[in-house]
RODO-999716 format. One record per residue (C-alpha): residue number from 1; x, y, z; residue in three letters. Coordinates in Angstrom, 2 decimals, padded with zeros to 5 digits, always signed. Last residue first. Layout:
N
+-------+---------+---------+---------+------+
| torse |       x |       y |       z | mike |
+-------+---------+---------+---------+------+
|   NUM |       X |       Y |       Z |  Ala |
...
+-------+---------+---------+---------+------+
END
This chain:
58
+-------+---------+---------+---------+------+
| torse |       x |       y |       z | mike |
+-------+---------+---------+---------+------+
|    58 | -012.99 | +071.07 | -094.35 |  Unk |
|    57 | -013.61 | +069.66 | -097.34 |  Unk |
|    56 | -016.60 | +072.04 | -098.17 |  Unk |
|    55 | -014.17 | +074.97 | -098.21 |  Unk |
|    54 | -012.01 | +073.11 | -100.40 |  Unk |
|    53 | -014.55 | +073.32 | -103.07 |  Unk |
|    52 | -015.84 | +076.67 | -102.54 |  Unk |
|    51 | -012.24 | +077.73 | -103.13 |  Unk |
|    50 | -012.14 | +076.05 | -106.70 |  Unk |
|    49 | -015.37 | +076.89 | -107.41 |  Unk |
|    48 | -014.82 | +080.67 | -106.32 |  Unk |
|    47 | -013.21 | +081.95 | -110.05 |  Unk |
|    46 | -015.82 | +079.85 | -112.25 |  Unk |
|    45 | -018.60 | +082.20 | -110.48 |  Unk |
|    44 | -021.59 | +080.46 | -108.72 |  Unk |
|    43 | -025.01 | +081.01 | -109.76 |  Unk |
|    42 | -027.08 | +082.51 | -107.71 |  Unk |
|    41 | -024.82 | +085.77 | -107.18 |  Unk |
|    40 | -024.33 | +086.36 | -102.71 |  Unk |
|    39 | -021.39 | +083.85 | -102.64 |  Unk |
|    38 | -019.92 | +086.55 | -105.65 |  Unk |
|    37 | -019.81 | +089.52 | -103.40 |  Unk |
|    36 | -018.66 | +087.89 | -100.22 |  Unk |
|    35 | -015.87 | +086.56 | -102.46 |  Unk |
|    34 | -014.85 | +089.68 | -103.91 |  Unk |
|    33 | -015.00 | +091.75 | -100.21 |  Unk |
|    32 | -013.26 | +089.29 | -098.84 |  Unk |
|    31 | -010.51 | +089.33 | -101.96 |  Unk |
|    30 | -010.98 | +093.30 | -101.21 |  Unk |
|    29 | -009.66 | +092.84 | -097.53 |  Unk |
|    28 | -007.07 | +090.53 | -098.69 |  Unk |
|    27 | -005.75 | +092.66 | -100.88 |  Unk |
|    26 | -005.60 | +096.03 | -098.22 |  Unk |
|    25 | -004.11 | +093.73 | -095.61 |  Unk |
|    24 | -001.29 | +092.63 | -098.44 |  Unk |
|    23 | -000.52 | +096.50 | -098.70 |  Unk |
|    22 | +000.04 | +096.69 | -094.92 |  Unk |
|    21 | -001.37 | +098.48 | -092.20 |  Unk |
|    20 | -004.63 | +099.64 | -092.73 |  Unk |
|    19 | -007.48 | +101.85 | -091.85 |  Unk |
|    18 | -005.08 | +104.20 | -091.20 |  Unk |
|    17 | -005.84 | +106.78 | -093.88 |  Unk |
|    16 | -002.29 | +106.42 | -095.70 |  Unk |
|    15 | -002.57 | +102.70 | -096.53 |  Unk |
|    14 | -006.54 | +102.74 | -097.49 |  Unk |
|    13 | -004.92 | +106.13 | -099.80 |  Unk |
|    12 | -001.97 | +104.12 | -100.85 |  Unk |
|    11 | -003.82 | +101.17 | -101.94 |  Unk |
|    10 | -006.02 | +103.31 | -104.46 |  Unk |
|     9 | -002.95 | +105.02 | -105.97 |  Unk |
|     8 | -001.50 | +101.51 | -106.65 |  Unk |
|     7 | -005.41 | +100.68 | -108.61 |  Unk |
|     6 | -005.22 | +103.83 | -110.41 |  Unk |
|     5 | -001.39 | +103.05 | -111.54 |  Unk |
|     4 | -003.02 | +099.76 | -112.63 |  Unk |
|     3 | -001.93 | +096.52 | -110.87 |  Unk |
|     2 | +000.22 | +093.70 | -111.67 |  Unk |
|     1 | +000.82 | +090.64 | -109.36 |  Unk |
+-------+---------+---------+---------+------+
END
């Protein structure tokens, strides 16, 4: 995975306030925040079919 210099900054401050613990807790938190944001759109984003998908499988 590649990320900006911005983006690496970013992660350090979530990582240096507390709120969390790990790098990968700081991804996951803003994949959450990605899907929540794109389940809200009325049409559904090419990105989240895939997920969407499986979700209904289970």
């Amino acid at each position: 995975m590649s990320i900006t210099r911005e983006q690496d900054d970013l992660i350090r401050v979530c990582l240096n306030s507390g709120r969390f613990a790990s790098t990968s807790k700081v991804v996951r938190a803003a994949l959450r925040l990605i899907e929540r944001d794109e389940t809200r759109e009325p049409g559904l984003p090419l990105c989240m079919a895939p997920a969407m998908q499986l979700q209904d499988r289970v």
